[in-house]
N, C-alpha and C positions, 0 to 999 in steps of 0.2 A: 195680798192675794188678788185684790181688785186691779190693782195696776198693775201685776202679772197679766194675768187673764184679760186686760183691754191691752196689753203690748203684743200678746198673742194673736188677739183679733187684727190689731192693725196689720202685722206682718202678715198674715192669712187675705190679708184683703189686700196688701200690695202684692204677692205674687199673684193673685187671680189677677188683678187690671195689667201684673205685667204678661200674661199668659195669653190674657185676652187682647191685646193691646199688638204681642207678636204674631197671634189670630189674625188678627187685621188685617198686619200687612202683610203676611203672607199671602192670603186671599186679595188683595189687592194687586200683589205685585203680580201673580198667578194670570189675573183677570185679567193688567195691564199688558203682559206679553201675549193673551190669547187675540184681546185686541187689536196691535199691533200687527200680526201675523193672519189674523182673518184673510185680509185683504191681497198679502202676499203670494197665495198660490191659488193659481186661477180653477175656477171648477173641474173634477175631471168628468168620467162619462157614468160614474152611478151618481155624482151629485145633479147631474142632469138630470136623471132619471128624476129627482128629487123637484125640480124645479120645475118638470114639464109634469108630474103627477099634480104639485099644486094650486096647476089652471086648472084641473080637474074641479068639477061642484062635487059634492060632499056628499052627494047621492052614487055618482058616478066610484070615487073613492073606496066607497063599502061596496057597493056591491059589483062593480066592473073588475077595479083594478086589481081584486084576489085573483081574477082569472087569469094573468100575463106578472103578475108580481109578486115575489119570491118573500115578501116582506110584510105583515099585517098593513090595514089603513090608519091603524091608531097615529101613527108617526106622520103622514100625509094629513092626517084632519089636523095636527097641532102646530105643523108649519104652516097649513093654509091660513087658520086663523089669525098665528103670528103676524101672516103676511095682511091681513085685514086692521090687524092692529098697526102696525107699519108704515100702511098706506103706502107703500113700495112697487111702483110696478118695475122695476127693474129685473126681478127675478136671481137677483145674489145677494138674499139680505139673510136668508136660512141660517146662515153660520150663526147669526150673531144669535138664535134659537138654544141652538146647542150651548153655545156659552153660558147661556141663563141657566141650561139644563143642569151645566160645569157647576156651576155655581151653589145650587138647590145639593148638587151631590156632597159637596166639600161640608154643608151641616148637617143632611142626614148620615154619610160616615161619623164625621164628629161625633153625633151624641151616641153612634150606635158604639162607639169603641170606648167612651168615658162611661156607658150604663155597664156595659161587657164588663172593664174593670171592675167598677164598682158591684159586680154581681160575685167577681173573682177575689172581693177586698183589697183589692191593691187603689192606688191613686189613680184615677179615671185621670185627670186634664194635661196629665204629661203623656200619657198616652193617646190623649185624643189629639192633642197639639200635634202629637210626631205625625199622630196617622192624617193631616189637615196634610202634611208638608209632601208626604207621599200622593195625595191623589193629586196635589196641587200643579208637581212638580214632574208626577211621572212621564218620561218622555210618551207613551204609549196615550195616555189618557189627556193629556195632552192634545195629540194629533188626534185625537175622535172628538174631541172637545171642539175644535176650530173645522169640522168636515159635516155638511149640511145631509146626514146618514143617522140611523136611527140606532145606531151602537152607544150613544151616550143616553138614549133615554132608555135603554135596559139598565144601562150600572145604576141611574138613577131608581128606578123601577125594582129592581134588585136589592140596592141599597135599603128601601123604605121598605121593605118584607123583610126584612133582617134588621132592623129596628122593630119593629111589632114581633120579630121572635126573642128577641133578647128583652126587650120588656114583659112578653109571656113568661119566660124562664126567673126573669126577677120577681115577679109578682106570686106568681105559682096561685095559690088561693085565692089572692086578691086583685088575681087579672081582672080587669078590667072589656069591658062593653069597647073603649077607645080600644086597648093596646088588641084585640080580635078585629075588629076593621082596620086599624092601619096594617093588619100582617094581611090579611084578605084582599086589601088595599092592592097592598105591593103586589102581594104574589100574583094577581088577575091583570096589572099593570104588564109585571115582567110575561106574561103569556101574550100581550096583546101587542107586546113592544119587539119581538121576534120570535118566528115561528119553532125556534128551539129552547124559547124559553118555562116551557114545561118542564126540562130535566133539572132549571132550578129550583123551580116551585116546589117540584118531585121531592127537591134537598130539602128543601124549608118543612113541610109535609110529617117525611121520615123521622126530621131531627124532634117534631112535637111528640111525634108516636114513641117515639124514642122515652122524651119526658115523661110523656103517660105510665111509659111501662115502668122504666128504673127507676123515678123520683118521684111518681106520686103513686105509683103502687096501684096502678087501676082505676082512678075514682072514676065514678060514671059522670058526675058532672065535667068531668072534664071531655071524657071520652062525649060528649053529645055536644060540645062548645066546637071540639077537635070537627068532627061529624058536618054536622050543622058549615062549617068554613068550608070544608074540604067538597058538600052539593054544592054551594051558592059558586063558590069560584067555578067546579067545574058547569055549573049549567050556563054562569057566562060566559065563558069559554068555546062552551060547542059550536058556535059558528066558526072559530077559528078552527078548531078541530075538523070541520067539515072541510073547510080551507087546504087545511095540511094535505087531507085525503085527496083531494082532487088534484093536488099540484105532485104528489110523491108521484106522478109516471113521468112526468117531465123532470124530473129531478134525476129519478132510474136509470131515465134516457139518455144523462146529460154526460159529456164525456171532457166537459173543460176544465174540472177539479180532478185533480191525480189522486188517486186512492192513498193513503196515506200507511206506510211503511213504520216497524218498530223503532227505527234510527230517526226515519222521517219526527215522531210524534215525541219521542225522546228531546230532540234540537226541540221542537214547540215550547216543550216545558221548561227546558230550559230560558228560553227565550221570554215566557210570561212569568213564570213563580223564580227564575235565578236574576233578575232584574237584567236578562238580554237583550229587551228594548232599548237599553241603557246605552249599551255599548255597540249595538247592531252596525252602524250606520258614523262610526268614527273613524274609519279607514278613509272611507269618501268624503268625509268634512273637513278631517285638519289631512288629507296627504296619506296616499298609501308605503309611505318609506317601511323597512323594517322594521326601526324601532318603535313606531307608532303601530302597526300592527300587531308585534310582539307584549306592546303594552295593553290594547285592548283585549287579547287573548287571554292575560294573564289576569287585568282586571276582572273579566269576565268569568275565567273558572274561579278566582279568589270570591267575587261577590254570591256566587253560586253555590259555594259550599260553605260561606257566614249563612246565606239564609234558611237553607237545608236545616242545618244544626239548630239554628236559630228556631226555627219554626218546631222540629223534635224536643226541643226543651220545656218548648209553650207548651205543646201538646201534654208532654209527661207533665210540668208542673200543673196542669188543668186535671188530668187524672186525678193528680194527689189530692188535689182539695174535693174529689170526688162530684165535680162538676161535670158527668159521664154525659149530660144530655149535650153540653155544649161542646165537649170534645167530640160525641160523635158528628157534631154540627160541621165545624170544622173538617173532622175528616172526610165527610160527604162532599163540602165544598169545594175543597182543595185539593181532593184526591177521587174521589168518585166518578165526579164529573168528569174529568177528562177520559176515564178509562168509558166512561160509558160512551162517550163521543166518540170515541176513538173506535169502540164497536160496531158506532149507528153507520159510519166511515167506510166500515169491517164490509158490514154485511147489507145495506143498504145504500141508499145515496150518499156520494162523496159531498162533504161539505168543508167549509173552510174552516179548521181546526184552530186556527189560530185565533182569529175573531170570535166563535165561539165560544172557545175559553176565557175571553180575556174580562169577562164579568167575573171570576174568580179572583179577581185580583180583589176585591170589594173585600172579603171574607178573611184574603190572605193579606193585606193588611193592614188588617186588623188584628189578627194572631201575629205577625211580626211586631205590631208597634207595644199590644202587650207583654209579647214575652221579653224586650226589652227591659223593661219596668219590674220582671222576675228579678232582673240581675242585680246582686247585692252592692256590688261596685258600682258608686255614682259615674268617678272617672270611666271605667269602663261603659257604663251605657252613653256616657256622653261620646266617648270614640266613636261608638257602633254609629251611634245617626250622625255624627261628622263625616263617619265613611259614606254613608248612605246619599248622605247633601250633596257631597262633591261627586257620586257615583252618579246623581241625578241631575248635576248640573251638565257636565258634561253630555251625558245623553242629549239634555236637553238641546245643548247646544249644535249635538252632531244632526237632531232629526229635521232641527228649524233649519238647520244649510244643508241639507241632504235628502228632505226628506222627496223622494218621487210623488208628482203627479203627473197629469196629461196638460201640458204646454197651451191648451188652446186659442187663445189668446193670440199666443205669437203666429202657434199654425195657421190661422185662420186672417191673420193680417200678413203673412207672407203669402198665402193664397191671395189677398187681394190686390195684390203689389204685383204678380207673377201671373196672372191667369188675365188672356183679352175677352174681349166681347162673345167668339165664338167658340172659345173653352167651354170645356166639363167639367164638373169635378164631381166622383162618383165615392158614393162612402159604402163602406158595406164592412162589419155589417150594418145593416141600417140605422141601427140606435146610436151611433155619431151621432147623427143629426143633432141629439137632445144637448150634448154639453158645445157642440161646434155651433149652433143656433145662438149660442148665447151671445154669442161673441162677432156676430157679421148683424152689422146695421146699414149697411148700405144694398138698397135694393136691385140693384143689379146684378150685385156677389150673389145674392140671395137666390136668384132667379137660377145662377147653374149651378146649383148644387141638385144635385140627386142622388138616392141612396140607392140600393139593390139589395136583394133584388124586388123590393118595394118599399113604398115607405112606413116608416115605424108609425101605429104599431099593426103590422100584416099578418093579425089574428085568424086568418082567415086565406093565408097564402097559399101554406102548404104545409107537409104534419116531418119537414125536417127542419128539428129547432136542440144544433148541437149544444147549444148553452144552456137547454133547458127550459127558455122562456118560449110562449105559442107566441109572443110577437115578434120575436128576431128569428126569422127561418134564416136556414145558409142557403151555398145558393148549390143549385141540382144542376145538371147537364138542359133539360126543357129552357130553362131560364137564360140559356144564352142569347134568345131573339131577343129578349129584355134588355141586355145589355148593347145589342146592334141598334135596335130601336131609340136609345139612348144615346149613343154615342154617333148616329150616322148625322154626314154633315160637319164634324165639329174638326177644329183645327187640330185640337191638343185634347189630350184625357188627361186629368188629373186623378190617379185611383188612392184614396186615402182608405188603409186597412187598420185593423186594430185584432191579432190573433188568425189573421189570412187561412194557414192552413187547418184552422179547426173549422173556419164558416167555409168553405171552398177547397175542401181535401182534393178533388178531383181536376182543381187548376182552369176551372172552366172560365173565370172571367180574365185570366189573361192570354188565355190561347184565343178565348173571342175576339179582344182587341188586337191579338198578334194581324188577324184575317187583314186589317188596314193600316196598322199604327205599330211603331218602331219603340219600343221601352230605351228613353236614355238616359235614363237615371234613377237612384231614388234616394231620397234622406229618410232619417230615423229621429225622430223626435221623442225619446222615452221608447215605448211601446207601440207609437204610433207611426206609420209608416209612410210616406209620402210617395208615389213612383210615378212618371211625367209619360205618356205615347207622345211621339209626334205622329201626322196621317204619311204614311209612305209618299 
């Protein structure tokens, strides 16, 4: 029996080092391609925003920057200090912030999906392995991982509240002092990490209340632990709440998010819970021929309706063992949220539904990589994440050759190649400046650049601000001496735009330059637009 029982131990202890050991390197190889790719695509114009908030002091950050910024400060005070830690003044070191952040995410998922199981009785480390491979590899998560933006420190933020609920749900009685701060943790995190991060905490919240009622039947000590979380988060919170209030009329205002449609939000869901990230962006990587098209399309509905089912299965087998709290967990996460986003969309300010959503993929999976592990066929589950790998390699591979940013770099060194001493170059809207600054070192470029119709940030311009920010006004009919005054004297106008007819509906700054200067030409760089006056 004894040398049964240590042949048991040993095999028990060679798949954990080999489990852990495939841990590794998946996390390594992960990290190694985030690395590599940092570098590869130059800043576009919100990671500017990112880079020019972080000269910002730390005073200015809390309590300036809520006024003209869409975004809490939390995420701005963690790059500044990165950047202290750094010792960087270059101003393009931020990515490698988020990486860390990639990084921290890959073991809070882990443990939150191997306790999940382990709460569900099935084998927690092949579930948590699968789900290391999904965050590691997602194309989607991925490209926020490598982008100096505050979208991976919600998944993070998000993640670590959902470890302190699934440790509540395990523990039940013998929750713990820890597993009530690390969920109070997260959830106060994920409210400070974006300003729609309420409707997860919301999930996190309901799914306790949920517990209280079905599974523990009432108790009051729990109902006063529940309580007790649910002041302390929101009393730190309220300043962000104040936040929110002051910015929802500019947001009201804002007319450069398209209100989102049934078909519209449908394609969304698609796109984040049927693994459409995956396949988005493979037409433009290897080649739009037919057959390549026809095979993404089909990849695409084929993986969309494995995971559907897949995740229906979870759910029902989560029913059965009568684990209600954490199914309704799930279904708030995965299903809730977007319908409620989708409302805020409805009836309030448009927001970007797709970013918004895509911290559900944290929740979702997780409910994929366990219901996996449902499946009694070994063969069988091992297909499923064989399909999954190569679903995710490719993605991967299509969004790192495809994926769009803003050029600036080359924009801005073909600007200094093309433009003489008595050239212009006028940006508008003004917030170029932030990611096209990054990129002009020589002070003479520097000297003709001007923005319109003033420079960022022109809090104090005028109160039309189509994008929604009181720093980026467009520009009004008054505002065309601004643009005479700018331009008089000069050889050449170089007008660089980015979304023209939403900051200048009325066409004012090129009918102003038509008065002296001949448009003869313009290039398209992505999104961004280049167009050349000569003076008559």
């Amino acid at each position: 029996m004894d040398g049964a029982k240590h042949l048991y131990n040993q095999k028990d202890r060679a798949k954990y080092i080999w489990q852990y050991t495939v841990l590794a390197a998946v996390i390594l190889i992960s990290l190694s391609l985030k690395i590599i790719n940092e570098n590869a695509l130059p800043y576009w114009l919100d990671e500017g925003y990112t880079a020019w908030f972080a000269k910002l002091s730390f005073h200015d950050i809390w309590f300036w920057l809520p006024e003209v910024e869409a975004h809490p400060p939390l995420y701005y005070s963690l790059v500044k200090l990165w950047g202290l830690i750094e010792t960087d003044e270059t101003g393009l070191w931020h990515r490698s912030l988020s990486i860390f952040i990639s990084l921290l995410l890959v073991f809070s998922s882990y443990f939150s999906t191997k306790n999940t199981a382990i709460y569900l009785h099935r084998e927690g480390n092949n579930a948590a392995l699968f789900n290391s491979i999904l965050i590691c590899f997602s194309p989607v998560l991925v490209w926020y991982s490598i982008e100096a933006r505050p979208y991976i420190l919600l998944f993070l933020a998000y993640s670590l509240a959902i470890f302190g609920l699934i440790s509540i749900f395990m523990n039940e009685d013998r929750a713990t002092i820890k597993d009530w701060v690390i969920f109070a943790l997260g959830a106060l995190l994920t409210n400070w990490s974006h300003h729609l991060g309420g409707i997860f905490t919301a999930v996190l919240f309901a799914s306790l209340t949920v517990h209280w009622a079905l599974e523990l039947k009432f108790r009051k000590y729990f109902f006063f632990r529940l309580l007790f979380c649910s002041v302390v988060v929101l009393a730190l919170s309220t300043p962000l709440i104040v936040q929110i209030v002051r910015q929802i009329v500019y947001w009201d205002a804002s007319s450069w998010v398209a209100e989102p449609t049934i078909t519209s939000f449908i394609q969304i869901m698609r796109r984040i819970f049927g693994f459409g990230y995956a396949d988005k962006l493979i037409d433009a990587a290897f080649g739009p021929s037919a057959i390549i098209h026809t095979g993404r399309l089909a990849l695409g509905l084929a993986t969309a309706i494995l995971s559907f089912a897949l995740i229906l299965f979870g759910l029902y087998k989560i029913i059965r063992l009568k684990a209600f709290s954490l199914a309704s967990f799930f279904l708030l996460s995965c299903f809730a949220v977007p319908v409620v986003s989708f409302l805020i969309s409805i009836l309030g300010p448009n927001i970007f539904l797709e970013r918004t959503l895509l911290p559900g993929l944290i929740p979702y999976f997780m409910l994929l990589s366990i219901t996996i592990e449902f499946i009694g066929s070994r063969l069988l589950r091992n297909a499923i994440k064989i399909f999954y790998v190569v679903v995710l390699i490719l993605g991967l591979i299509a969004i790192l050759r495809a994926g769009e940013k803003e050029p600036w770099d080359d924009i801005m060194a073909g600007l200094a190649e093309r433009t003489r001493e008595n050239d212009i170059i006028l940006l508008m809207p003004n917030d170029l400046y932030l990611p096209s600054s990054l990129y002009v070192s020589d002070p003479k470029l520097a000297a003709r650049i001007e923005s319109i119709p003033a420079k960022y940030p022109a809090t104090e311009y005028s109160d039309f601000y189509p994008d929604g920010f009181p720093a980026v006004p467009g520009v009004r009919a008054e505002d065309a001496q601004v643009i005479r005054d700018l331009s008089v004297g000069k050889d050449r106008v170089f007008l660089v735009t980015r979304q023209y007819d939403l900051f200048d509906p009325d066409d004012v700054t090129r009918e102003t330059l038509s008065e002296h200067f001949t448009s003869v030409g313009e290039e398209a760089w992505g999104n961004i637009y280049i167009e050349r006056f000569d003076r008559n």
